[in-house]
C-alpha positions as CSV (number, residue, x, y, z in Angstrom):
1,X,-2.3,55.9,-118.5
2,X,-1.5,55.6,-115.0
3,X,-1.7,52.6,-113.0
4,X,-4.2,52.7,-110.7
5,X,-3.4,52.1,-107.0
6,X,-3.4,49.1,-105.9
7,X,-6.1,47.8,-102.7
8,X,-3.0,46.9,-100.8
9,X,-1.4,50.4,-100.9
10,X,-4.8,52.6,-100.7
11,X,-4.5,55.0,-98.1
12,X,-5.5,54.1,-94.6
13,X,-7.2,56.4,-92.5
14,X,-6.1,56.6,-89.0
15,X,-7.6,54.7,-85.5
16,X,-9.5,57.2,-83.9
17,X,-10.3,56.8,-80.2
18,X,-13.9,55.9,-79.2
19,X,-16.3,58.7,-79.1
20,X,-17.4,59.9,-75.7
21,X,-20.9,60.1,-74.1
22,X,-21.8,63.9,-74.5
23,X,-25.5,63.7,-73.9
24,X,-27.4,63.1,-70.5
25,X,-28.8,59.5,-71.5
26,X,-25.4,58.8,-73.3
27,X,-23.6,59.3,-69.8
28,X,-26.3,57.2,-67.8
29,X,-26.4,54.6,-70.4
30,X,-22.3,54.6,-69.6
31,X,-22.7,54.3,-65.7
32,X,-25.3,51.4,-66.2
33,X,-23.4,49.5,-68.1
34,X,-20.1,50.2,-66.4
35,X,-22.0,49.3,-63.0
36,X,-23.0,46.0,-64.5
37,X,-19.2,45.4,-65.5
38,X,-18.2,46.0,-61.7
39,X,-21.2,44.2,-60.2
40,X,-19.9,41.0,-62.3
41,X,-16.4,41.3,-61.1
42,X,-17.4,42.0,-57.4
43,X,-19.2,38.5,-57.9
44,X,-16.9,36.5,-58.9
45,X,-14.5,37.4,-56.2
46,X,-16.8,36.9,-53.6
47,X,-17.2,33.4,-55.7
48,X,-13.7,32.7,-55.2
49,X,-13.6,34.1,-51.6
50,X,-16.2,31.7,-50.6
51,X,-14.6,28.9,-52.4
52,X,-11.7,29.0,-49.9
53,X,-13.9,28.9,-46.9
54,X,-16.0,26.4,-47.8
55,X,-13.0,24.4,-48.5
56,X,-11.6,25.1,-45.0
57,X,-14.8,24.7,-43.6
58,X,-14.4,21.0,-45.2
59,X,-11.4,20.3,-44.1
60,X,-11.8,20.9,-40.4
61,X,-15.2,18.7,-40.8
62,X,-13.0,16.1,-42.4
63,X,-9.8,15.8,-40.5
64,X,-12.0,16.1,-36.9
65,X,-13.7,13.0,-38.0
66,X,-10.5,11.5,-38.9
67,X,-9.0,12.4,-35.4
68,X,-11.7,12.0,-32.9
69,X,-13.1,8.7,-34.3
70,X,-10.5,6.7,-33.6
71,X,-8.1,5.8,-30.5
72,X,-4.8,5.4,-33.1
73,X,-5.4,9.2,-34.7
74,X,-2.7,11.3,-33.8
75,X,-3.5,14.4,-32.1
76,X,-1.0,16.5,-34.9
77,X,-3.6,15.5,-37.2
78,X,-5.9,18.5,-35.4
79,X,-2.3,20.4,-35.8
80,X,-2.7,19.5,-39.1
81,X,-5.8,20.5,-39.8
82,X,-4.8,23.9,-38.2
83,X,-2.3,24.5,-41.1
84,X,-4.6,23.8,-43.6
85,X,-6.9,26.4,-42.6
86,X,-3.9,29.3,-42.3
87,X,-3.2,28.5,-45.5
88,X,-6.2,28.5,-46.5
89,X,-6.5,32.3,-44.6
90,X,-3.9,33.3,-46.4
91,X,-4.9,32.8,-49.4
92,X,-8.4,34.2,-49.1
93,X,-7.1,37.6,-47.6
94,X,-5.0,38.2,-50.5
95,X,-8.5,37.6,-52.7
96,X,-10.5,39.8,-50.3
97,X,-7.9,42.6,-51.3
98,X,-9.3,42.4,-55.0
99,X,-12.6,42.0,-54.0
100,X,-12.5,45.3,-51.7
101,X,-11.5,47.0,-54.9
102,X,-14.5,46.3,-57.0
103,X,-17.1,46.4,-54.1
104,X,-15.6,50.0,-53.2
105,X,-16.7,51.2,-56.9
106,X,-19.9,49.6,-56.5
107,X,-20.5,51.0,-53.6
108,X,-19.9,54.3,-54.6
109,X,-21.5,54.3,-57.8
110,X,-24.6,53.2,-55.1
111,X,-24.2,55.6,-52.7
112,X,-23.8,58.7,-54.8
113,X,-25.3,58.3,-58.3
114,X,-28.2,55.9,-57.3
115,X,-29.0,56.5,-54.3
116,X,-28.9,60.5,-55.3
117,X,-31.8,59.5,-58.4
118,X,-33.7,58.2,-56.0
119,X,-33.9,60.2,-53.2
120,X,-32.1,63.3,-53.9
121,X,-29.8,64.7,-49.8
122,X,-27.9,67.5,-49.5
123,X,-24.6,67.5,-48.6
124,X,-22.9,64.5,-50.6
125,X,-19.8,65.1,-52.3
126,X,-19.6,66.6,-55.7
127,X,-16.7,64.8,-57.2
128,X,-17.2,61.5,-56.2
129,X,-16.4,60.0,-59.1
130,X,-13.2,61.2,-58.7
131,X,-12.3,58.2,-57.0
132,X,-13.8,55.6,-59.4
133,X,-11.8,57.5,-62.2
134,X,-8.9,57.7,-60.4
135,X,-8.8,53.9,-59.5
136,X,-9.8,52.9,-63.1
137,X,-6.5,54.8,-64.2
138,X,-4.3,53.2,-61.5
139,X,-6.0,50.5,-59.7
140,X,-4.4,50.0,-56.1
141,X,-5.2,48.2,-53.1
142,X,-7.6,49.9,-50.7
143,X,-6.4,47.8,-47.7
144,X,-3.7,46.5,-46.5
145,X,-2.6,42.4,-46.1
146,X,-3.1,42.4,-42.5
147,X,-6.3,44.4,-42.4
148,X,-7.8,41.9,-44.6
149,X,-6.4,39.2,-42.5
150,X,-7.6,40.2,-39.9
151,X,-11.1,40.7,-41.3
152,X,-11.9,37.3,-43.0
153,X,-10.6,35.9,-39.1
154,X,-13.2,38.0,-37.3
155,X,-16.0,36.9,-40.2
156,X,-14.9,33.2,-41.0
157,X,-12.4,31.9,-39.2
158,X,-12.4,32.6,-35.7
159,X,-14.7,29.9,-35.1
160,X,-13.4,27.6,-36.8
161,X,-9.4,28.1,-35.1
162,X,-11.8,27.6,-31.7
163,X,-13.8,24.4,-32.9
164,X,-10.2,23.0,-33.7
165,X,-8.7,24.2,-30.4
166,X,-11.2,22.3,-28.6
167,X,-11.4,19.5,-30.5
168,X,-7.1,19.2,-29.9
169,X,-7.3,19.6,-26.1
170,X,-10.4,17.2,-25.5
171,X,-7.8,15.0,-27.7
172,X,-4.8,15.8,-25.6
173,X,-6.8,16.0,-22.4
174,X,-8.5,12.4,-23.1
175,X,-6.0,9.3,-22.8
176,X,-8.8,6.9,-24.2
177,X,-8.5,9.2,-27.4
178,X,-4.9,8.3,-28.3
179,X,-2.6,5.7,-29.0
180,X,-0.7,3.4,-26.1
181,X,-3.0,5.2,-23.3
182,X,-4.9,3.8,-20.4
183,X,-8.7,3.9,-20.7
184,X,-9.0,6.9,-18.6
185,X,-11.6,9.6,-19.3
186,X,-9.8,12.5,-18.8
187,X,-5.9,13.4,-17.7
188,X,-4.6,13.1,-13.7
189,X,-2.3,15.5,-13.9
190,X,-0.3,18.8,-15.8
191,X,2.5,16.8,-16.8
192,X,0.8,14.1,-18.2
193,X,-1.1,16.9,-20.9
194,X,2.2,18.2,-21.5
195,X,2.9,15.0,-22.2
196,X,0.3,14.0,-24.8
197,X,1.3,17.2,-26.4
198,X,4.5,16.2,-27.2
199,X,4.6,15.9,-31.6
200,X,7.6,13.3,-32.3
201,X,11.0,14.6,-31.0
202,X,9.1,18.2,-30.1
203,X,8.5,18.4,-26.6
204,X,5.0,19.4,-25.3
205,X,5.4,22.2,-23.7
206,X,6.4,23.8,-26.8
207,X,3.6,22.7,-29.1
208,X,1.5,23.6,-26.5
209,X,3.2,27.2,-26.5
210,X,3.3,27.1,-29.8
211,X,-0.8,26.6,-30.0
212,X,-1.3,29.2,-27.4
213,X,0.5,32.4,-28.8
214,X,-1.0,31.6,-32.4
215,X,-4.6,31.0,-31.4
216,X,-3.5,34.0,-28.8
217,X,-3.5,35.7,-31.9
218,X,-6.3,34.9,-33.5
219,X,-8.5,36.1,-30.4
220,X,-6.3,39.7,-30.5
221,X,-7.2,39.7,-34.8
222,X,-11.1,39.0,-33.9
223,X,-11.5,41.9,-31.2
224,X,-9.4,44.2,-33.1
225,X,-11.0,46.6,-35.4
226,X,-9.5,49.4,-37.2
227,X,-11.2,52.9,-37.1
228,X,-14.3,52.8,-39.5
229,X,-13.2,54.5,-43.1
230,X,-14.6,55.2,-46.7
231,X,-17.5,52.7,-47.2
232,X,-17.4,50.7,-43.9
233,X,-18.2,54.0,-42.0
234,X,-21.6,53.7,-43.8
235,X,-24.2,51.2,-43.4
236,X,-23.8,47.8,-41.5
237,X,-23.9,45.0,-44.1
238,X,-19.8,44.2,-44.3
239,X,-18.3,41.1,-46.0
């Protein structure tokens, strides 16, 4: 009689791919869940975008009180505090890049699928979930570094590069504020800022250059707006 095969060498049948939606409430069953999965992700990158600000935000509340309370605070402490924030920019643009991603799918998904249910237009693309396929197969950055840099500056951080510029000039500007100064309320002269701007063996008039093309910057990257594409050219509620 033969022996009977064993359990460890019975034939195995192969892996089969999932089976596809074919039906009507297969496929919107699909897109609801799939727009869940997107909304969740879109979340928690705007989580982690607003982590970074409120952490700048917290450090320019911190190191202002640390400079402007006291007579022996350096002024670089507001230059500091200005380096903080960059990198704190920095680092939030790069995580606005992934969060474009998802919030572009969700937007389209809104736009042309619900939106569509309920209130049906004319004139909306066919294939637009062209795009959302097309991005699930290779998912690539919508925007560039700078674009994005230049977005979370004109939402976020403009105002808070301008709190910190004022607060380092009235420092600069105020001898009573720094160390070694006479108890004068504000500065005599030009030289005597350029002067109190002076960071260890750094002249002033450099820092003070320094300052003024980077913040000249920051005022060029807030009024600065590239030509209104894809979802921004619709609707204005903008992150």
């Amino acid at each position: 009689m033969a022996d009977e095969p064993s359990l460890g060498a019975a034939v195995r049948e192969p892996s089969s791919a999932p089976t596809l939606p074919v039906t009507s409430a297969e496929k919107a069953n699909l897109i609801i869940h799939y727009y869940r999965g997107e909304i969740g992700r879109m979340i928690s990158w705007r989580d982690r975008i607003d982590r970074s600000s409120n952490w700048a935000i917290t450090v320019v509340a911190g190191l202002l009180s640390v400079s402007l309370s006291t007579p022996t605070s350096h002024h670089g402490v507001v230059l500091f505090a200005m380096l903080l924030v960059s990198l704190f920019l920095l680092i939030e643009a790069r995580r606005y890049r992934f969060f474009d991603v998802y919030r572009a799918r969700v937007r389209q998904l809104e736009r042309y699928y619900f939106a569509q249910a309920l209130s049906p237009q004319d004139g909306l693309s066919p294939d637009w979930a062209e795009a959302i396929a097309k991005s699930l197969r290779q998912p690539t950055f919508l925007i560039g570094y700078r674009e994005a840099f230049f977005r979370r500056i004109r939402r976020n951080y403009c105002w808070m590069y301008l709190i910190l510029l004022l607060a380092w000039t009235l420092k600069i500007s105020t001898p009573k504020l720094l160390p070694d100064q006479p108890r004068a309320d504000m500065v005599h002269s030009l030289a005597q800022l350029v002067d109190n701007a002076a960071l260890g063996a750094v002249p002033g008039w450099v820092v003070l250059a320094i300052v003024g093309l980077w913040h000249a910057g920051i005022l060029y990257a807030a009024f600065h707006k590239e030509p209104d594409e894809g979802e921004f050219a619709h609707g204005e509620v903008h992150v």
